[in-house]
Rosetta silent file (secondary structure, phi, psi, omega in degrees, C-alpha in Angstrom):
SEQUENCE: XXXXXXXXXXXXXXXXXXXXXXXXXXXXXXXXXXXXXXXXXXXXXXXXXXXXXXXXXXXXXXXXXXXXXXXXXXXXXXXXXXXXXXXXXXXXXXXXXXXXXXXXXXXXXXXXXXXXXXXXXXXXXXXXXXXXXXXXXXXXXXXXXXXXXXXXXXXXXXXXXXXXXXXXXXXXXXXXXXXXXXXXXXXXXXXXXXXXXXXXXXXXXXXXXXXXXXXXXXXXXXXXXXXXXXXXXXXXXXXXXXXXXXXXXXXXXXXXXXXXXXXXXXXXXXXXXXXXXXXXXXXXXXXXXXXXXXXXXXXXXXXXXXXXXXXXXXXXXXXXXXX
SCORE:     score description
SCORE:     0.000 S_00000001
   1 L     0.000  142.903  179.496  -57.427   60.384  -42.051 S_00000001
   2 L   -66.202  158.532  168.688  -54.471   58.347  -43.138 S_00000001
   3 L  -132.229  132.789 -143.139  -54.402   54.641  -43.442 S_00000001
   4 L   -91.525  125.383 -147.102  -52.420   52.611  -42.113 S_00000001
   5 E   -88.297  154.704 -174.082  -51.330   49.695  -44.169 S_00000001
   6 E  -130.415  151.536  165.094  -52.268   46.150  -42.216 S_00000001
   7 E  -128.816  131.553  153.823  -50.596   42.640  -43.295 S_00000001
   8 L   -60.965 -167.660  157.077  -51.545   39.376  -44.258 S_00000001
   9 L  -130.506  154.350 -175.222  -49.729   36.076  -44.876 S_00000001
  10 E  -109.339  102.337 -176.769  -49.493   34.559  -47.913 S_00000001
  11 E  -102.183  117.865  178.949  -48.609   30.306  -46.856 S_00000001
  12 E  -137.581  117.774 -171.962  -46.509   28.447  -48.842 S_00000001
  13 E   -47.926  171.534 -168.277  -44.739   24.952  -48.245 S_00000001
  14 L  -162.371  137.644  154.102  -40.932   25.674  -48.798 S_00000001
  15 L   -92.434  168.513 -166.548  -37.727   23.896  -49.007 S_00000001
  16 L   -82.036  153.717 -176.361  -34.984   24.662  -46.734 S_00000001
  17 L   -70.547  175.685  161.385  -32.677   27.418  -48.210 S_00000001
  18 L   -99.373  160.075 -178.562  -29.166   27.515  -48.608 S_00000001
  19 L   -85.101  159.243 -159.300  -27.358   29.798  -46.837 S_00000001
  20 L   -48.529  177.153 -161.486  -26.112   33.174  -47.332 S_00000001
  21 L  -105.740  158.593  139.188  -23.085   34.167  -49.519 S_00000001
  22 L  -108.437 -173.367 -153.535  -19.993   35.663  -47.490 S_00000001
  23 L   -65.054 -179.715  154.999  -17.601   38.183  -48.512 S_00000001
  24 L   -69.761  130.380 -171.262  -14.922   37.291  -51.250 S_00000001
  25 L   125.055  -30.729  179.314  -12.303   36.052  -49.515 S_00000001
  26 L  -111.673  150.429 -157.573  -13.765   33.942  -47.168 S_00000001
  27 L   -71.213  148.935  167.127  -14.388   30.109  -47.332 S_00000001
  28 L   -84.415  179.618 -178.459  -18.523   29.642  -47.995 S_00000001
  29 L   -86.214  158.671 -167.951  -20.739   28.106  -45.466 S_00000001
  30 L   -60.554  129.964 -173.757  -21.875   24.619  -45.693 S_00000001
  31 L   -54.143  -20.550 -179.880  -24.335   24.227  -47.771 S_00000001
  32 L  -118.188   34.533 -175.951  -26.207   22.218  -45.086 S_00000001
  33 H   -58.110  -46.580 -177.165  -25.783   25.014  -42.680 S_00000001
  34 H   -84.257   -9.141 -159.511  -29.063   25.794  -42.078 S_00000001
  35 H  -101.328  -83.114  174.846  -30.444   22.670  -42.122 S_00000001
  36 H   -49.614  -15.315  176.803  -28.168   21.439  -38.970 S_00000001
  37 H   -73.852  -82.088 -172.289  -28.393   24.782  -37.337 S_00000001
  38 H   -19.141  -60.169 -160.597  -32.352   24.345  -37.269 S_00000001
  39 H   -74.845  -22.219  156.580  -31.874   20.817  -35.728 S_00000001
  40 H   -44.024  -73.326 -168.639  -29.481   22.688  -33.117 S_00000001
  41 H   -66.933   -3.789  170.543  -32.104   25.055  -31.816 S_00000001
  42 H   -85.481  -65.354 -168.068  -34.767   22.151  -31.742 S_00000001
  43 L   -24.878 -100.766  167.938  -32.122   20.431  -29.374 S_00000001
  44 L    17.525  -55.545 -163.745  -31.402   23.635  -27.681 S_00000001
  45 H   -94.744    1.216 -170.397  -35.067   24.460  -27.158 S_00000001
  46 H   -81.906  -41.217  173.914  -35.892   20.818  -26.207 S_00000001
  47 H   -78.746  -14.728  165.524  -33.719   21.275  -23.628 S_00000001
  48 H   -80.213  -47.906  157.187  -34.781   24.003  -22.509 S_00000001
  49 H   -26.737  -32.562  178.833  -38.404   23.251  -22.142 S_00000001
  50 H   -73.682  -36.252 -161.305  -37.068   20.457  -19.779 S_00000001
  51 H   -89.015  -19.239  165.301  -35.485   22.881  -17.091 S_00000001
  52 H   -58.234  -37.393 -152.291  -39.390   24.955  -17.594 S_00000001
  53 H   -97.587  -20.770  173.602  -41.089   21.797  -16.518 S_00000001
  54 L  -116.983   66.147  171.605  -38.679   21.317  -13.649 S_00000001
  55 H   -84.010   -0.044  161.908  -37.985   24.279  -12.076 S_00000001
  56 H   -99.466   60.146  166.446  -37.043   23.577   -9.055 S_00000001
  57 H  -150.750   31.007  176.565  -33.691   22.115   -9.938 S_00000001
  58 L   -95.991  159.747  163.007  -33.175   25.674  -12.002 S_00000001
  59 L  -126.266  155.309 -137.753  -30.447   27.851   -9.589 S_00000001
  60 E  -133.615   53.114 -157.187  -30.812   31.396  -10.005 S_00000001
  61 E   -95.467  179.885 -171.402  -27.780   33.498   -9.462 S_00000001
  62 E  -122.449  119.123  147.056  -27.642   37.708  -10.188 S_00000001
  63 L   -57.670 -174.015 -177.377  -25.192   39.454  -12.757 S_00000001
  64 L   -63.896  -29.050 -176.425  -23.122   42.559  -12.464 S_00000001
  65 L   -92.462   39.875  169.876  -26.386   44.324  -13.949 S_00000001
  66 L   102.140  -53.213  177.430  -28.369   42.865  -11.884 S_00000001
  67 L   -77.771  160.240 -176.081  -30.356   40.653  -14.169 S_00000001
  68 E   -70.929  144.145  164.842  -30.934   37.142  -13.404 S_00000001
  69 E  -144.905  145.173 -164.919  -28.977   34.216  -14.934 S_00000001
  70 E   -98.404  156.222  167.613  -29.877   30.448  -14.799 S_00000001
  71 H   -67.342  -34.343  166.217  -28.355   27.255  -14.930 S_00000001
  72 H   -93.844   30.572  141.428  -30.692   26.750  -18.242 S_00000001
  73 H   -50.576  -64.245 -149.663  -28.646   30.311  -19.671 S_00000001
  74 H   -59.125  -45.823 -179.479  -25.897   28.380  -18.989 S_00000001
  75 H   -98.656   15.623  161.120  -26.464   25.489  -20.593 S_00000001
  76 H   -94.768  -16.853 -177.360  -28.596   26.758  -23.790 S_00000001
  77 H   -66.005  -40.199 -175.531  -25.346   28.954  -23.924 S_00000001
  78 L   -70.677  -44.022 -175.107  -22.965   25.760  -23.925 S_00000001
  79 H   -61.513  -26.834 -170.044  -24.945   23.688  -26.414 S_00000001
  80 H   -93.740   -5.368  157.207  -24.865   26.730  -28.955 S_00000001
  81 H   -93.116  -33.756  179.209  -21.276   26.951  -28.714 S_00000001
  82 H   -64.615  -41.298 -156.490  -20.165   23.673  -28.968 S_00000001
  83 L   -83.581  -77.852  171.824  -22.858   23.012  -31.753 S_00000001
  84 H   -35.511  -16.039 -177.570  -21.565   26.567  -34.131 S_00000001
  85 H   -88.238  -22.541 -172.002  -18.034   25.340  -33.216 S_00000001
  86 H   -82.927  -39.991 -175.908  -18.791   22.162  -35.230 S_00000001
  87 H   -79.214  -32.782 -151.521  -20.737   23.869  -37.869 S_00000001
  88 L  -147.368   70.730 -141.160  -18.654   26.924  -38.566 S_00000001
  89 L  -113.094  -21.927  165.285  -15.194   26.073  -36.702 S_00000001
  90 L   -78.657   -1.556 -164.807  -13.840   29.356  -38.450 S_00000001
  91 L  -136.389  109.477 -166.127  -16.462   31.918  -37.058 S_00000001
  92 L   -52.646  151.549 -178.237  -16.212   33.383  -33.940 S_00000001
  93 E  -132.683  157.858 -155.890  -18.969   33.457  -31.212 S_00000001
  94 E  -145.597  108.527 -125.047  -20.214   36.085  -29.257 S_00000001
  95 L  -130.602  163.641  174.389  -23.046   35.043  -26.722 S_00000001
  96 L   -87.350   -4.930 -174.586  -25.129   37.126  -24.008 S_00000001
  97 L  -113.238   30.855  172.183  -23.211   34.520  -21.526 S_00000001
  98 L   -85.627  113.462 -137.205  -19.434   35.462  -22.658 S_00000001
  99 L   -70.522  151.623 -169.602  -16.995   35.468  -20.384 S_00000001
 100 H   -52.463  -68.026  173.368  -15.336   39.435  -20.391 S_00000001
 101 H   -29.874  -19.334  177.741  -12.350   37.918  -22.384 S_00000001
 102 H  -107.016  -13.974  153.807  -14.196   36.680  -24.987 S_00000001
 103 H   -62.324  -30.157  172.330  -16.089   39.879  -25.263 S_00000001
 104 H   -82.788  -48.354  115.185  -12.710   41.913  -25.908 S_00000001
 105 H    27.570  -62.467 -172.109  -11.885   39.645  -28.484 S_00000001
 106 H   -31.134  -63.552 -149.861  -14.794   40.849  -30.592 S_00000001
 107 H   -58.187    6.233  178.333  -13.544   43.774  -32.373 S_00000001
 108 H   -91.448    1.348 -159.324  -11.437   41.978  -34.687 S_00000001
 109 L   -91.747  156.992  167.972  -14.055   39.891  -36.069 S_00000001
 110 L   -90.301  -75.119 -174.089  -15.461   40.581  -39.552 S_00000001
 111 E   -99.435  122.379 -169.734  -18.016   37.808  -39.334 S_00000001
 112 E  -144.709  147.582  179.953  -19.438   36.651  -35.917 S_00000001
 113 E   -95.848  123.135 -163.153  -22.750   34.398  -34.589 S_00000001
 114 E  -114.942   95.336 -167.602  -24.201   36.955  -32.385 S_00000001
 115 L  -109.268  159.294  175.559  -26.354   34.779  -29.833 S_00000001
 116 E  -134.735   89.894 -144.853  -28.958   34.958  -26.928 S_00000001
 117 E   -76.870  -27.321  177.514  -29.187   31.410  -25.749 S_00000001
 118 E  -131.629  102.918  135.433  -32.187   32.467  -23.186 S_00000001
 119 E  -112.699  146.331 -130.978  -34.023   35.293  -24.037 S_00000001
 120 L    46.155   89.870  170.340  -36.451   36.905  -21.586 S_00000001
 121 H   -68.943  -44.386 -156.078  -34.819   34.608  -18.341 S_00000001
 122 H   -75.346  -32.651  161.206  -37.402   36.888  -16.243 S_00000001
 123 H   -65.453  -44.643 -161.883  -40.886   35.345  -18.197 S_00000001
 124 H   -43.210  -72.708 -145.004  -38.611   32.307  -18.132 S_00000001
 125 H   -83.782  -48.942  143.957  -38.892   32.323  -14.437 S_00000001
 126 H   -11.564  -42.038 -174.235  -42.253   33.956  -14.380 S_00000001
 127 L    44.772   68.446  130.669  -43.543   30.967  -16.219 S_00000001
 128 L  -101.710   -8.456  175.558  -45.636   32.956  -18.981 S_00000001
 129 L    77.122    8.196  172.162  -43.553   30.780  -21.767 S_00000001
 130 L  -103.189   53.594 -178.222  -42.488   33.802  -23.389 S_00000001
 131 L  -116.140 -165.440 -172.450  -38.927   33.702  -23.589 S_00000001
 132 E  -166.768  154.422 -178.187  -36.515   32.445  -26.826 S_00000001
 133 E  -104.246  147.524 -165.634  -33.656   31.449  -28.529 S_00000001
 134 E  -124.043  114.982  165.570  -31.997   34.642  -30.767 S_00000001
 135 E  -114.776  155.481  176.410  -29.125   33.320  -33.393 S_00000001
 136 E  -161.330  142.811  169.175  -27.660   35.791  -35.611 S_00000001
 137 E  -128.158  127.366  167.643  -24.907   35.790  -38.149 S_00000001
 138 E  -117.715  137.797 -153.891  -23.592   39.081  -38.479 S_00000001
 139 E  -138.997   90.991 -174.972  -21.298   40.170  -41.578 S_00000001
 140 L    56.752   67.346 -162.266  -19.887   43.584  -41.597 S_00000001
 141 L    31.485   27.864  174.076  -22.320   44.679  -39.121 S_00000001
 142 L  -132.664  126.564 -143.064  -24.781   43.481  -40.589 S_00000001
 143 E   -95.907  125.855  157.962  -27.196   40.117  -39.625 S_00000001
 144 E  -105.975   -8.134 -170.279  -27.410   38.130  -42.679 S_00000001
 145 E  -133.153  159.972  171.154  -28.808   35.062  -41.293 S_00000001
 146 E  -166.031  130.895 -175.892  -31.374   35.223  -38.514 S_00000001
 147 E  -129.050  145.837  130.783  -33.338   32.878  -35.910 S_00000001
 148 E  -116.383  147.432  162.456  -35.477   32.875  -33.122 S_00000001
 149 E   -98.135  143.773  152.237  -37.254   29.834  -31.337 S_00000001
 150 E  -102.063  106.789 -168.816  -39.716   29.534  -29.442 S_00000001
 151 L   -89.039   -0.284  172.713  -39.662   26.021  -27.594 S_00000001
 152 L   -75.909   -3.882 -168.111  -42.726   26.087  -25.675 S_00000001
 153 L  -128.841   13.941  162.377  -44.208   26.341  -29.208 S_00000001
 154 L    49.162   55.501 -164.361  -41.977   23.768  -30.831 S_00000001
 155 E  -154.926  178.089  168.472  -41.092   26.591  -34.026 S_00000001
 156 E   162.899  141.733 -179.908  -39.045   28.922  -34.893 S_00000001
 157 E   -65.578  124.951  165.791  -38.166   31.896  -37.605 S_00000001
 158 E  -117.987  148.016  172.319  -35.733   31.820  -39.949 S_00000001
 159 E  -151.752  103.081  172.998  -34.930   34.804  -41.887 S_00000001
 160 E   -99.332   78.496 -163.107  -32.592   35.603  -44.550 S_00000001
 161 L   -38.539  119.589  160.938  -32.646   39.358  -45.705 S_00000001
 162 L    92.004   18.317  174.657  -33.090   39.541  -49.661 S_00000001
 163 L  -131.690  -35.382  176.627  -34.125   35.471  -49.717 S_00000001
 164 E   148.029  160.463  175.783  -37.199   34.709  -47.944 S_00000001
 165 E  -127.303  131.151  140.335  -38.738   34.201  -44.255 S_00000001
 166 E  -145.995  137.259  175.600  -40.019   31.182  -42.712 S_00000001
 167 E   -62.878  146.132 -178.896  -41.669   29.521  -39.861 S_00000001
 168 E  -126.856  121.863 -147.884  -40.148   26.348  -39.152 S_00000001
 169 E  -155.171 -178.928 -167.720  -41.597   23.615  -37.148 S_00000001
 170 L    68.214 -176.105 -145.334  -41.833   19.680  -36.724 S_00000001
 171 H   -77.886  137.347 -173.870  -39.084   17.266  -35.849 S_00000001
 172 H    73.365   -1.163 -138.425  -35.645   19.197  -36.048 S_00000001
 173 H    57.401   47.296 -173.311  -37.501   22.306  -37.802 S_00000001
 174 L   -98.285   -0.175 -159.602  -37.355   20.320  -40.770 S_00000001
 175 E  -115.004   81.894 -169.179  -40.875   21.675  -41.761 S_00000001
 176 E   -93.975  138.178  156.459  -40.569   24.904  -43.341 S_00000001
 177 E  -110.647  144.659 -158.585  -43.248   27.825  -44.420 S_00000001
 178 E   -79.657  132.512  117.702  -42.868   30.554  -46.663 S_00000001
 179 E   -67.975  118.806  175.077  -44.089   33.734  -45.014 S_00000001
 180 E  -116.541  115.769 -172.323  -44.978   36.652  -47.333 S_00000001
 181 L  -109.925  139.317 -177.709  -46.317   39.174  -45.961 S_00000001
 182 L  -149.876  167.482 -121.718  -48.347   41.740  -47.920 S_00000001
 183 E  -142.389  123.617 -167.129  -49.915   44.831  -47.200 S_00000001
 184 E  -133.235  129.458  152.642  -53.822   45.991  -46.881 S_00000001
 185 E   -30.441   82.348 -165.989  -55.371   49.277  -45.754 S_00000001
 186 L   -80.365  176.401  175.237  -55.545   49.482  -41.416 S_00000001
 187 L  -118.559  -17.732 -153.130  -57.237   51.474  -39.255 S_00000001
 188 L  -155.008  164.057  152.383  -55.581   52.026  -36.500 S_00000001
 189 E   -77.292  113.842 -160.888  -51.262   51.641  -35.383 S_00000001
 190 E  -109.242  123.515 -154.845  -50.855   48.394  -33.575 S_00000001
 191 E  -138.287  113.153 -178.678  -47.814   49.139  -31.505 S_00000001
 192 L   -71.379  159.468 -133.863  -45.993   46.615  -29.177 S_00000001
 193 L  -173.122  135.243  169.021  -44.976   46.263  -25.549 S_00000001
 194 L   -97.816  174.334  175.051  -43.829   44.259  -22.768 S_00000001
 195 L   -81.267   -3.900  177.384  -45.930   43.851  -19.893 S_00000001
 196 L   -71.890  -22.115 -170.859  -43.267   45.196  -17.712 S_00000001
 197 L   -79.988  171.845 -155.079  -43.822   48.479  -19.027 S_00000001
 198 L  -105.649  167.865 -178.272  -45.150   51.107  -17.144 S_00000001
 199 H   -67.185  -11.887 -174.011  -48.073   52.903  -18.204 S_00000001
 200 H   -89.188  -20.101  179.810  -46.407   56.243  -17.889 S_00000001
 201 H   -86.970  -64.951 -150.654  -43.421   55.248  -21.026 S_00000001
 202 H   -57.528  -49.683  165.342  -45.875   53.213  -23.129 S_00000001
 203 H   -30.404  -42.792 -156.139  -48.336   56.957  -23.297 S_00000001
 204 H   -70.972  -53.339 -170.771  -45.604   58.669  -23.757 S_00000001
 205 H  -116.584   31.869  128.632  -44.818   57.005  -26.840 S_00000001
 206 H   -89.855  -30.597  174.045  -48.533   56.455  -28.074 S_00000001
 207 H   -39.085  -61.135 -179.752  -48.741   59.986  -27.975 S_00000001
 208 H   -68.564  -24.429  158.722  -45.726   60.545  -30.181 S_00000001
 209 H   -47.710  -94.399 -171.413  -47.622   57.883  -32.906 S_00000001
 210 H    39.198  -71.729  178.593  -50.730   60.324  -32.408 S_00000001
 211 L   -22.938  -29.481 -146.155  -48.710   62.051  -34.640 S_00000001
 212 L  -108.183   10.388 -171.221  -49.417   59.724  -37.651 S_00000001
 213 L    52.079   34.244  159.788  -53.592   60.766  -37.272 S_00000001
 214 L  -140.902  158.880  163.865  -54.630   57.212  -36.537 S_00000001
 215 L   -56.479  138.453 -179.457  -55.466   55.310  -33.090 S_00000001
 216 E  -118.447  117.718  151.021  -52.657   53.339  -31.734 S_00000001
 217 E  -140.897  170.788 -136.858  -53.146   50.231  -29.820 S_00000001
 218 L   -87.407   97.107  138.545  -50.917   48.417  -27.298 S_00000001
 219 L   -56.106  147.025  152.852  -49.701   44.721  -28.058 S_00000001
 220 L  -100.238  108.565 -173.886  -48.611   42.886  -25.641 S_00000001
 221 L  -144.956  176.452 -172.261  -45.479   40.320  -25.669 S_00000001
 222 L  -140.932  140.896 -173.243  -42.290   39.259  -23.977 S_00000001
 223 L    74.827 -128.396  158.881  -38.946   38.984  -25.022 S_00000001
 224 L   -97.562    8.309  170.143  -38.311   38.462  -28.696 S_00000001
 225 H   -65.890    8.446  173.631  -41.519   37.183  -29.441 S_00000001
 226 H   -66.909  -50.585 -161.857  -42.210   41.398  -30.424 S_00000001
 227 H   -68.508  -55.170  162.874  -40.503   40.456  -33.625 S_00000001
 228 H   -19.920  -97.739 -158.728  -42.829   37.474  -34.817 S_00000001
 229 H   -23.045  -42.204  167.358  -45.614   39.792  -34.648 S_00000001
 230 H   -59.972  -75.725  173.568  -44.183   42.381  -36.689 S_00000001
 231 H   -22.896  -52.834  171.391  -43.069   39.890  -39.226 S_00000001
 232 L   -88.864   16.599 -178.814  -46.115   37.979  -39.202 S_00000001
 233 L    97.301  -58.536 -129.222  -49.038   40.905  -39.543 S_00000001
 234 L   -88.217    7.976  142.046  -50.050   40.585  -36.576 S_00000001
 235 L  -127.092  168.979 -167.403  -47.963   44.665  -35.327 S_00000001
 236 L  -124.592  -14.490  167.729  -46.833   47.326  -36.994 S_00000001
 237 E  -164.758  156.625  173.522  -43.948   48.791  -35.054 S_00000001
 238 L  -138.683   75.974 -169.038  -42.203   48.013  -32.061 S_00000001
 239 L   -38.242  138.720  134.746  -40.240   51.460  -29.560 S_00000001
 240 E  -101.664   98.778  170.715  -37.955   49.925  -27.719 S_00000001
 241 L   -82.854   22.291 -174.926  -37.174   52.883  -24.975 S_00000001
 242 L  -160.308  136.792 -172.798  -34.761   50.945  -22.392 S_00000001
 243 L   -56.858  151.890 -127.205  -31.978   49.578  -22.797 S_00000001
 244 E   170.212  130.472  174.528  -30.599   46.630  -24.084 S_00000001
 245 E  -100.315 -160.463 -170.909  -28.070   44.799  -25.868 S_00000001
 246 H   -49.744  -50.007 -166.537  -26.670   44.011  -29.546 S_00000001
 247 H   -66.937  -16.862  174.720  -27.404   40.385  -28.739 S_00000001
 248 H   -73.475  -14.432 -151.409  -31.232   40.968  -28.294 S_00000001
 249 L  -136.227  -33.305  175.838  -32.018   42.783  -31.161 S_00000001
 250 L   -26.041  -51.024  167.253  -29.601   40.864  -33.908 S_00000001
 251 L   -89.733   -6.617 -163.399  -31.988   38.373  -34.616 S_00000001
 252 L  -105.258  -55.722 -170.099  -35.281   39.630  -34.521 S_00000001
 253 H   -42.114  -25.476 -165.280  -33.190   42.653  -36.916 S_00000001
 254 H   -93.706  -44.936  168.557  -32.538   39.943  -39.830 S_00000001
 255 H   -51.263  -72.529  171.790  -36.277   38.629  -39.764 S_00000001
 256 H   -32.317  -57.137 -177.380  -37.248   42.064  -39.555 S_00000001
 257 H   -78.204   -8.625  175.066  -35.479   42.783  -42.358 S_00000001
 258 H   -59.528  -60.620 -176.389  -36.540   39.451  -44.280 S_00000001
 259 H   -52.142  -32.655  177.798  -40.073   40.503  -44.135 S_00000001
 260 L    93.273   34.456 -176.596  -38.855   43.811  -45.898 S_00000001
 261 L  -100.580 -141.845 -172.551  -39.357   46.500  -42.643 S_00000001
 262 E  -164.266  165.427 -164.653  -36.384   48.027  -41.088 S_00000001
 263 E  -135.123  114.633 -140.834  -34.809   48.278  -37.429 S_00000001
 264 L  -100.306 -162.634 -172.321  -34.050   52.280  -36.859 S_00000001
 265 L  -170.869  166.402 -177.551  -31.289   52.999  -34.360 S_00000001
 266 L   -60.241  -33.217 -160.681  -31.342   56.706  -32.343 S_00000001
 267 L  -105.501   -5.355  172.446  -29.890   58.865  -35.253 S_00000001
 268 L   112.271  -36.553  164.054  -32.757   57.141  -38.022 S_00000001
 269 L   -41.281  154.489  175.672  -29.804   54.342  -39.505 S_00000001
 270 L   -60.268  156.317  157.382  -30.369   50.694  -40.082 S_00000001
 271 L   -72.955  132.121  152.345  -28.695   48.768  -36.663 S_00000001
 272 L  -127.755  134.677 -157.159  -24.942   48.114  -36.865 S_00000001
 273 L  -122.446  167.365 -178.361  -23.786   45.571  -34.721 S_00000001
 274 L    43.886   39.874 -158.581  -19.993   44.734  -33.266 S_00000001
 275 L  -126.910  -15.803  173.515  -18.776   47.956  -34.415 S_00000001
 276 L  -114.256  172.373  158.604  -18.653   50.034  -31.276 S_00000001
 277 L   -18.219  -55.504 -172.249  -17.134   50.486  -28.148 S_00000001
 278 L  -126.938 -168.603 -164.697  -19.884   48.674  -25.966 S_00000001
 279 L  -114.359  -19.144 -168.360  -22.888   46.049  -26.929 S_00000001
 280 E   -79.893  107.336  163.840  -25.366   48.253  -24.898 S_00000001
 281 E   -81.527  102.833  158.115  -28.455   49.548  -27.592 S_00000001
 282 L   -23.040  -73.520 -166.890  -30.206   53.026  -25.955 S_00000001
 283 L  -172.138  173.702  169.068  -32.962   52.056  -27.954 S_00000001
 284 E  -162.165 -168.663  178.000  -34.348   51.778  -31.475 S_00000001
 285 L  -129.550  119.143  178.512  -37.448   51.558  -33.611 S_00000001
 286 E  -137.841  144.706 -162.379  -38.487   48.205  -35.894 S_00000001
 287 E  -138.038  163.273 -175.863  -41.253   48.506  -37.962 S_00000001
 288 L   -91.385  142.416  164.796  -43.138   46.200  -40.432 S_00000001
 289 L   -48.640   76.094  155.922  -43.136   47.263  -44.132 S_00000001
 290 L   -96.951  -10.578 -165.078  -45.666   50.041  -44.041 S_00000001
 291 L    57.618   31.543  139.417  -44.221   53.211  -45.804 S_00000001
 292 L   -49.273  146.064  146.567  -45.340   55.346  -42.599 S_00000001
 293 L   -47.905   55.475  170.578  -42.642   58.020  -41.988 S_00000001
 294 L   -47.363  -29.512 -151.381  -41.465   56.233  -38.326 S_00000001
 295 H   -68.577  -46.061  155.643  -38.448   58.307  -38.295 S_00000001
 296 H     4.721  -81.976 -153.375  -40.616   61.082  -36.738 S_00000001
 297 H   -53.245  -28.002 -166.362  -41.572   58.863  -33.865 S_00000001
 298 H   -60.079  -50.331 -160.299  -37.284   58.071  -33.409 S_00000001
 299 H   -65.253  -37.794  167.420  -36.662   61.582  -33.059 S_00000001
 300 H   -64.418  -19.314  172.992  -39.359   62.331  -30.757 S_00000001
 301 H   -84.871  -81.171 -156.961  -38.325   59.302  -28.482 S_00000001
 302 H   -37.623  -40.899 -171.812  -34.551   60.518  -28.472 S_00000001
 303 H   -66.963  -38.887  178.510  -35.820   63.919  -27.701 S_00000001
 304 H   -45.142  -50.254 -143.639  -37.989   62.370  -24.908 S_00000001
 305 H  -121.872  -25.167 -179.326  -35.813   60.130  -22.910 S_00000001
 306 H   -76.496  -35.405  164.991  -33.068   62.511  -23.372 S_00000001
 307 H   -68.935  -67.816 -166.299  -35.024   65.391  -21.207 S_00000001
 308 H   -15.976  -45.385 -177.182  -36.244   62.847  -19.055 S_00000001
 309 H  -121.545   -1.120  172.537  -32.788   62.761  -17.472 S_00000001
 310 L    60.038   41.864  156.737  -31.323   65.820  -18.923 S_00000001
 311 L  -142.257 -158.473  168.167  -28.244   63.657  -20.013 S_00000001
 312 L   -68.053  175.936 -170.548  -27.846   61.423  -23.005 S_00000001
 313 L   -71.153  -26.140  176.530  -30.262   59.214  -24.153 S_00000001
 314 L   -55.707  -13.039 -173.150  -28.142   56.132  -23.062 S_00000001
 315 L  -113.281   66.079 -153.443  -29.224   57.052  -19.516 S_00000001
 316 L   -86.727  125.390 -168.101  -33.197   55.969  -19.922 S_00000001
 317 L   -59.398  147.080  176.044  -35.132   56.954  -16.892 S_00000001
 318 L   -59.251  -90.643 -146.863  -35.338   53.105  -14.492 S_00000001
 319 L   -43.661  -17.743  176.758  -38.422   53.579  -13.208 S_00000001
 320 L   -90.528   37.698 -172.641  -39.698   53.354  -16.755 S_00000001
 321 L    36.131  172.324 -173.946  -38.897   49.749  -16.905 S_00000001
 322 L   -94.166  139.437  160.628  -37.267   46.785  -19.439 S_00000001
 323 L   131.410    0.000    0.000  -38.321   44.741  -21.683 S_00000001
């Protein structure tokens, strides 16, 4: 039987980095970018934690899709523009709360902060304490900088492919740790999940693991708190079969990629963001550095969900829930 590689952490105090290079041509970023960003998303999540403790002064309204949006969307959405307008005054912003006009706008940008000021509103409201804030800087489709927060847990990831990962925590995030993750002999695939999903999707695609000759079992988590886990040992891959957008997956993709896995797309490619037509992601695959063959499991999910409705895979049967 195969073995499945498992990861530790290796913890090491750290100072904060500097931030990434851009292209030639373009002015660099402040050198004390990351450092003021960090104390942004400490606001940001400070504030949000206030409208969790009071929720009945949150108002609730329904988008075009459906999903819920809050007065604290709206206003982790405001702070993170205003604050990146200050920081970055040249670099465009592109938010899950962007008005259609500012959404058309996109395709011209080379370099854009690709944000999710509340992600998972629906635990948000739930009260399980799993939602987060998702920053991204993306650079020729590609996220070079990457954050999520958690604020019920006063932290938050930074990740900067081909420099280093760390949790960051204490007043501002000013307290940074090195994560290193390194790689030990498993037993089994530990393969993540919201709790929304239904039992008939998540089989479906432990089955297609199967494939890999080891036992697969089911994390559970909500929102972008999937990506910690990978990132931090504690999973090894995480299908995402339902749809979603660009803005969802940007940030947990840079982390992902800090740590030294990779975040598949339907055809087997790395994620490219702000490069098509629409923002809406079918689905993808992000896995922890294991050297398993995942690409398997991609094709067998496209092929899955594509019979399912016997149209393209962008049309992912409903009933087999989000998240």
């Amino acid at each position: 039987m195969a073995m499945l590689p498992s990861h530790s952490m290796e913890i090491l105090k750290h100072a904060i980095p500097g931030p990434p290079m851009l292209p030639v041509g373009h002015d660099p970023l402040p050198a004390d970018l990351i450092t003021n960003l960090l104390s942004l998303l400490a606001r940001t999540s400070e504030s949000l934690v206030g409208y969790y403790q009071h929720a009945d002064s949150v108002a609730i309204d329904q988008k075009a899709d459906r999903s819920p949006v809050t007065t604290a969307d709206r206003s982790a959405h405001a702070e993170l523009a205003q604050g990146l307008a200050k920081l970055t005054p040249d670099i465009p912003f592109l938010s899950e709360e962007s008005t259609t006009e500012e959404i058309r706008e996109r395709h011209n940008w080379r370099i854009c902060w690709m944000v999710d000021p509340l992600d998972g509103t629906r635990e948000f409201l739930d009260r399980t304490g799993e939602f987060t804030v998702n920053v991204a800087l993306i650079v020729d489709q590609t996220p070079v900088l990457g954050f999520i927060a958690q604020p019920l847990e006063s932290r938050c990831y930074l990740g900067i492919p081909g420099a280093g990962l760390w949790c960051c925590s204490g007043e501002n995030f000013g307290q940074l740790t090195t994560l290193a993750p390194s790689v030990s002999p498993g037993r089994y695939i530990r393969m993540l999940a919201s709790q929304r999903h239904s039992p008939k999707r998540v089989a479906a695609l432990a089955k297609l693991l199967t494939g890999l000759d080891l036992p697969v079992e089911r994390i559970n988590a909500g929102s972008a708190l999937k990506f910690f886990a990978l990132v931090d040992g504690r999973a090894d891959i995480y299908p995402r079969s339902s749809p979603c957008y660009e803005w969802d997956v940007a940030a947990g993709d840079a982390l992902v990629r800090s740590a030294g896995g990779q975040v598949l797309n339907e055809t087997g490619l790395p994620m490219a963001y702000n490069h098509r037509d629409t923002l809406l992601v079918d689905y993808f695959v992000a896995a922890a550095p294991s050297g398993l063959p995942w690409l398997p499991l991609l094709e067998g999910a496209h092929n899955l969900f594509k019979e399912s409705r016997g149209t393209h895979a962008s049309s992912v049967i409903k009933d087999l829930g989000n998240g």
